[in-house]
C-alpha positions in Angstrom: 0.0 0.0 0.0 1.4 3.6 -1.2 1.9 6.1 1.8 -0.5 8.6 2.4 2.0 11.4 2.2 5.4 12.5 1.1 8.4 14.4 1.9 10.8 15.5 -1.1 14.6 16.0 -0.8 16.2 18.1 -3.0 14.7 22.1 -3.7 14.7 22.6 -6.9 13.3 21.9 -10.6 13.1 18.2 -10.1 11.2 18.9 -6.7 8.3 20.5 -8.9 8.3 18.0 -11.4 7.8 15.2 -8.6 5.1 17.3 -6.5 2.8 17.7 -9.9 2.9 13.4 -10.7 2.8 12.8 -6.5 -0.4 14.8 -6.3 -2.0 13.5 -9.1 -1.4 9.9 -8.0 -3.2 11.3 -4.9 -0.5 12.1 -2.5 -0.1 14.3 -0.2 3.5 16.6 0.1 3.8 16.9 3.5 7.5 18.7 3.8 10.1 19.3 1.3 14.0 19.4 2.2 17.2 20.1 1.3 21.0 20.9 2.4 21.2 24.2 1.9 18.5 27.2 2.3 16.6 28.1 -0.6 12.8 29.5 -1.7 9.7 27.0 -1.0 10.1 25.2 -4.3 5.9 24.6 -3.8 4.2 27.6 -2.4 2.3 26.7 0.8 4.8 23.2 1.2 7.6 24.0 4.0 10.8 23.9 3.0 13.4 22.1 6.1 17.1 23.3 5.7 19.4 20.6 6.7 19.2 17.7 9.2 18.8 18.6 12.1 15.7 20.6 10.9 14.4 17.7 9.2 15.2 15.2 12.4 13.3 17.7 14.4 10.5 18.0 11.8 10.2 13.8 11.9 10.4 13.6 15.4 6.4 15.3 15.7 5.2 12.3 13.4 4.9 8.4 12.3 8.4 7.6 10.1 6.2 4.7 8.7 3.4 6.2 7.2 5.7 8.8 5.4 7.1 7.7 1.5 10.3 9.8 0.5 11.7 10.5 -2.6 14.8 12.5 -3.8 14.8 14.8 -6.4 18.8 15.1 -6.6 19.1 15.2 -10.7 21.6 15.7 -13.0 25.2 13.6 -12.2 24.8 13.7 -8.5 23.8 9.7 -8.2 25.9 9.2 -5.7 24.3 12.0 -3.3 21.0 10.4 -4.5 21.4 6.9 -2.9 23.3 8.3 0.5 20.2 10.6 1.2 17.8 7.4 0.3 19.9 5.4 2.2 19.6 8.0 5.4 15.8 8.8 4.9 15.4 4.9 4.9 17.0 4.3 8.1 14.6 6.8 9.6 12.1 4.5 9.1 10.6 6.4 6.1 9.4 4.3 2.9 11.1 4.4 -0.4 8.9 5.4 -3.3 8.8 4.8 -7.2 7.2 7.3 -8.7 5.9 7.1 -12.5 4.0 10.0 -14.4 1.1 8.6 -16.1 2.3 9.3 -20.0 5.3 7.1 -18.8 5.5 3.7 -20.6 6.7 0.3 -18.6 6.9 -3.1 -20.4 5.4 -5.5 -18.1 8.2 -7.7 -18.0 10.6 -4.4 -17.2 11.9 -4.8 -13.4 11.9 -1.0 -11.7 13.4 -0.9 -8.5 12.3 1.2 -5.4 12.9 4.9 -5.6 13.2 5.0 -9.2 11.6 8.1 -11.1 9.8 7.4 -15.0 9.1 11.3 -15.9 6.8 12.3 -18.8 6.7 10.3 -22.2 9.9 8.1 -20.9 10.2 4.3 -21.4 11.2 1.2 -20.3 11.5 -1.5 -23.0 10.5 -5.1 -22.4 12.7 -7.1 -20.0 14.8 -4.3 -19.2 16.1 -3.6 -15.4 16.9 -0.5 -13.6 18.4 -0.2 -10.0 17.3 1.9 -7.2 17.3 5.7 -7.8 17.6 5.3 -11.2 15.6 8.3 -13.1 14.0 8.2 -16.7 13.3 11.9 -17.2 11.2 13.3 -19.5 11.0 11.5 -23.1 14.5 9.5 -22.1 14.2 5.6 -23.0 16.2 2.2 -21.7 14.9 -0.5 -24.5 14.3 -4.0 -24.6 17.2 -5.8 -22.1 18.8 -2.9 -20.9 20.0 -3.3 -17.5 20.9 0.0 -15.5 22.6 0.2 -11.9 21.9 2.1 -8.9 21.4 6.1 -9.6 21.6 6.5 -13.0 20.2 9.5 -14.6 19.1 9.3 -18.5 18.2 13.2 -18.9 15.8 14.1 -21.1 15.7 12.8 -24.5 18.9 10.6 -23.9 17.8 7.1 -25.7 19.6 4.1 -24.9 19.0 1.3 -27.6 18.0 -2.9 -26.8 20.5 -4.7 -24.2 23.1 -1.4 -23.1 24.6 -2.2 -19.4 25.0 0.8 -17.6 26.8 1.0 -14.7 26.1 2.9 -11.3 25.6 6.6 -10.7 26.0 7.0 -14.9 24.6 10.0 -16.3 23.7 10.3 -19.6 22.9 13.5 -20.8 20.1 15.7 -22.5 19.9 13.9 -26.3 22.4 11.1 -25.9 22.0 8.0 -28.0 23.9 4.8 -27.1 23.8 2.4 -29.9 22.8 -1.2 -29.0 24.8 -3.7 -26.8 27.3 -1.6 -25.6 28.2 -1.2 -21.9 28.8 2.0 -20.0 30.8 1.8 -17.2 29.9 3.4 -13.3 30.2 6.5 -12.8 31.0 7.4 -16.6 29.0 10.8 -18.2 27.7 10.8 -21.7 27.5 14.9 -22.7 24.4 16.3 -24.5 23.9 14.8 -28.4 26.7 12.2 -28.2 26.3 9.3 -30.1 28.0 6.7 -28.3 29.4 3.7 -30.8 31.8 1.4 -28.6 31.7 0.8 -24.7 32.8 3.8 -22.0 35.1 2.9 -19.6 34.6 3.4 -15.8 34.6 6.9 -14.8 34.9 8.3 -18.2 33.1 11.7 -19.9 32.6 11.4 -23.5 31.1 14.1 -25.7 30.7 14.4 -29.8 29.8 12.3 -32.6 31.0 9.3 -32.6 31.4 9.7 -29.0 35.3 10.5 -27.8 36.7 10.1 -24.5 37.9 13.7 -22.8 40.0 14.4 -20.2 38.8 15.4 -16.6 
């Protein structure tokens, strides 16, 4: 059974994103959260700057009737699973959130706290790890397998059986060609079209896709 309500981590453009699909699954936001002090990112939602605020916040309610997610975007997967992990071991409950235009093969596996944004798809027997997000019109197709905290940005399009490794980001417009793997941690710039496998840790930008140094 889905929680009643939600607290979001993270302030910014992804927070928004999440509220509008949370609240028209027919959640409530209770709090949003982040690190550092910012504006409300939803008018009339308060905003708790840094843990102690959000420990104290908790500590006047039930952990286990509260779902979480974290709307930490871009090539920050790594910051995405420690603040799941930490909200987790509060007690609160891990969500997957999918927006309603968002297409999922039934045989697709999605892992908790995973995000599928606008118009995005999962292909048929493909499997994505936890805190993996498919923003908006970004697709994983048939036998891809992704790892914990990836992030396809919008548009990025990742063709039949890619392996992708953790906290991966391909960017805005990508394409990686079929049965290639990307290593963890690698970042795919905005309109590359990757042709052979990415090692570990490595950004590649262009067409073909080249390797770049740091």
């Amino acid at each position: 059974m889905s929680p009643r309500a939600a607290v979001i981590w993270g302030a910014r453009g992804h927070c928004r994103v999440l509220t509008d699909i949370l609240r028209a699954a027919g959640t409530e936001l209770a709090a949003t959260a982040d690190r550092a002090t910012s504006e409300p990112p939803v008018p009339g939602i308060p905003l708790l700057t840094g843990w102690s605020a959000f420990r104290a916040w908790l500590s006047e309610r039930e952990a286990a009737e509260l779902g979480f997610l974290v709307a930490i975007g871009g090539g920050r997967g790594a910051d995405r699973l420690e603040v799941a992990g930490w909200l987790a071991g509060l007690g609160l409950r891990e969500m997957t959130l999918a927006h309603a235009s968002a297409v999922a093969e039934p045989s697709a596996h999605i892992a908790p706290g995973c995000h599928l944004l606008a118009g995005s798809v999962l292909g048929a027997g493909a499997r994505i790890g936890r805190q993996t997000i498919l923003n908006t019109r970004a697709s994983a197709d048939h036998d891809c397998v992704l790892g914990e905290g990836v992030h396809l940005a919008p548009g990025a399009t990742v063709c039949g059986e890619v392996s992708i490794g953790d906290r991966a980001f391909i960017a805005t417009g990508a394409t990686v060609l079929p049965k290639l793997t990307i290593g963890a941690d690698a970042v795919i710039g905005a309109g590359a079209v990757v042709t052979r496998d990415v090692a570990p840790g490595a950004t590649v930008i262009g067409v073909p896709a080249r390797e770049v140094s740091a």
